[in-house]
TORMAR-786824 format. One record per residue (C-alpha): residue in one letter; x, y, z; residue number from 1; chain. Coordinates in Angstrom, 3 decimals. Example, Ala and Ser with C-alpha at 12.3 -4.5 7.8 and 13.67 -1.06 7.14 Angstrom:
<sites>
- a:12.300:-4.500:7.800:1:A
- s:13.670:-1.060:7.140:2:A
</sites>
This chain:
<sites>
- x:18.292:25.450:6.310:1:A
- x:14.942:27.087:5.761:2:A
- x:16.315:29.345:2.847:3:A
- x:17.949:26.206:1.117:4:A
- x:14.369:24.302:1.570:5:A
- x:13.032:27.204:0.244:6:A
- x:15.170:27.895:-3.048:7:A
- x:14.772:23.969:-3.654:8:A
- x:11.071:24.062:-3.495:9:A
- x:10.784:27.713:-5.151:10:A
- x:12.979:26.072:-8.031:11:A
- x:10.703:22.699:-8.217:12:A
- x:7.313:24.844:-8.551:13:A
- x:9.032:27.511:-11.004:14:A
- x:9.561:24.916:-13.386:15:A
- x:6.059:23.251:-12.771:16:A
- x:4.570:26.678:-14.329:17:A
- x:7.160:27.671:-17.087:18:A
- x:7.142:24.149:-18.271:19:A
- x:9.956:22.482:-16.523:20:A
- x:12.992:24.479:-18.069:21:A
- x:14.584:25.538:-14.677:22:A
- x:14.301:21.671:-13.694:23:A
- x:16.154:20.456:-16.724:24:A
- x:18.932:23.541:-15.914:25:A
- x:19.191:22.160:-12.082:26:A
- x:19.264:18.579:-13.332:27:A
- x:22.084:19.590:-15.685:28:A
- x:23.623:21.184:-13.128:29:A
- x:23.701:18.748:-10.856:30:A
- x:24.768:16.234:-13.462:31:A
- x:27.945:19.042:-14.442:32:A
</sites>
């Protein structure tokens, strides 16, 4: 549970410095 927490919150504050490309790619995911 912690690691999943972790990848979602690793992957939500990745985005927040590269400009929010990994959050459109999980968004898309998710959408897929």
């Amino acid at each position: 549970m912690t690691i999943t927490t972790s990848a979602i919150k690793f992957a939500y504050w990745v985005p927040n410095v590269s400009g929010g490309l990994v959050v459109s790619n999980i968004e898309q995911r998710t959408d897929c």
